[in-house]
KEKE-3310 file (N, C-alpha, C; in steps of 0.2 Angstrom, whole numbers, plus 5000, padded with zeros to 4 digits):
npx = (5353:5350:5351:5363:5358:5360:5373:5372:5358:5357:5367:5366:5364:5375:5386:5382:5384:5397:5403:5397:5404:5418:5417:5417:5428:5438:5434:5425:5406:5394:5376:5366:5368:5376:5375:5384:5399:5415:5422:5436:5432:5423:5431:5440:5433:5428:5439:5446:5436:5437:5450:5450:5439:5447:5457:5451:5445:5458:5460:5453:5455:5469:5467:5459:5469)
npy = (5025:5040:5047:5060:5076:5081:5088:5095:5087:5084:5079:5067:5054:5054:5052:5041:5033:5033:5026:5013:5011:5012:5005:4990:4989:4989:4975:4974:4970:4981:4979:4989:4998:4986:4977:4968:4971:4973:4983:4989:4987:4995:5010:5006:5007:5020:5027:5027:5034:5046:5049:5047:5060:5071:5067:5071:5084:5088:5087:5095:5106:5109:5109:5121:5131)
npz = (5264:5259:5241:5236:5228:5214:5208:5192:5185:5169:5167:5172:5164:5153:5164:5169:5159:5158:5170:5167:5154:5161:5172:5163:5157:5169:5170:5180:5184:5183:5187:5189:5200:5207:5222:5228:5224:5228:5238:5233:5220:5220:5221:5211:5198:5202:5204:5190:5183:5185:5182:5169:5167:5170:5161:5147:5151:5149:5135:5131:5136:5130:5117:5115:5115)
capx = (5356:5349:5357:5362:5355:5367:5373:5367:5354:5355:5372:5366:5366:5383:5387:5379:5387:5404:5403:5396:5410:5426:5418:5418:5435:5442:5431:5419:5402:5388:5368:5362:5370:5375:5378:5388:5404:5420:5425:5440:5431:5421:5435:5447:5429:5428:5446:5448:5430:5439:5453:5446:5438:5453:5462:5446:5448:5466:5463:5448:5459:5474:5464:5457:5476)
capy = (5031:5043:5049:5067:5079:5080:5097:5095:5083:5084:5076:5060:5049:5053:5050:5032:5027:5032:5022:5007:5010:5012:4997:4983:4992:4985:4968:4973:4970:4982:4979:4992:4998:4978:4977:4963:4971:4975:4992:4990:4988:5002:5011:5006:5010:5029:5032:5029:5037:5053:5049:5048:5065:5075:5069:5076:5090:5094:5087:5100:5114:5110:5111:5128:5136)
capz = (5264:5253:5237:5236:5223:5209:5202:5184:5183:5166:5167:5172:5157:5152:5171:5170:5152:5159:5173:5164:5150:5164:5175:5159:5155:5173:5173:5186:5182:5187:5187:5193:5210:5211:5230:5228:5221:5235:5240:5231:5213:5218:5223:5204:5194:5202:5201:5184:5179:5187:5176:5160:5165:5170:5154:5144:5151:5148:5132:5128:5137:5124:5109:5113:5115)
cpx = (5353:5354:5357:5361:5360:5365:5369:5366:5354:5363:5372:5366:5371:5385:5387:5383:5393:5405:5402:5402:5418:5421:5419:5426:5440:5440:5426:5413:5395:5382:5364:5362:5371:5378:5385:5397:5409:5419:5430:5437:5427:5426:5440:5440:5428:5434:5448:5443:5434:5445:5454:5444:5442:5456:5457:5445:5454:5466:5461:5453:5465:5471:5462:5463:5476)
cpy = (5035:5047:5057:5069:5081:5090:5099:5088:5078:5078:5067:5054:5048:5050:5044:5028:5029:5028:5015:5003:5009:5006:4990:4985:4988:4980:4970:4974:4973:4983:4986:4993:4990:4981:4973:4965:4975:4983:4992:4990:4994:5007:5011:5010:5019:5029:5030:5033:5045:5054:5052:5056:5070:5075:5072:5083:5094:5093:5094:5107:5116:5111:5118:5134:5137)
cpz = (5258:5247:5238:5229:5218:5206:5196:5184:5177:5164:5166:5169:5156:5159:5171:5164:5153:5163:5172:5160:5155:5169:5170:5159:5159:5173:5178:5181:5185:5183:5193:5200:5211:5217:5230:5225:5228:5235:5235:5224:5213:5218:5215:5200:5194:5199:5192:5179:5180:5184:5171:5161:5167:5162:5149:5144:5149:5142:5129:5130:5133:5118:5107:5116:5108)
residu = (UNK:UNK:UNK:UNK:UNK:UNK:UNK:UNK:UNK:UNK:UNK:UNK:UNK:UNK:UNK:UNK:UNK:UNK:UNK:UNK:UNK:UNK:UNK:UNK:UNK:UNK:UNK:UNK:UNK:UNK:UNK:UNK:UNK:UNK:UNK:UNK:UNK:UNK:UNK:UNK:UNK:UNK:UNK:UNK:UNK:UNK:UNK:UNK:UNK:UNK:UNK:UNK:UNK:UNK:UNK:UNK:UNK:UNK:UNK:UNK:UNK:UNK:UNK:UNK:UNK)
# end
């Protein structure tokens, strides 16, 4: 399946080192797209990666009150 074209490109990096830092976080171990990991770790990894960037945001949007 091909990947889709990402918004900002330039994102990508941050994107890959948040992903890396919230999958150790839970225990799962990703290699580079590992196959071998369930649905359900992929699954805990997103959702707390979308977490982390929600609470970043509210924190950035309370600092600038």
């Amino acid at each position: 399946m091909p990947r889709k074209k990402r918004l900002v490109p330039e994102a990508a990096p941050q994107l890959d080192k948040l992903k890396q830092e919230t999958a150790s976080e839970v225990g799962v171990t990703l290699d580079n797209y590992n196959p071998n990991i369930t649905a359900k770790q992929a699954g805990t990894v997103g959702g707390y990666m979308v977490k982390k960037m929600i609470q970043d945001y509210q924190n950035r949007a309370k600092n600038q009150q």
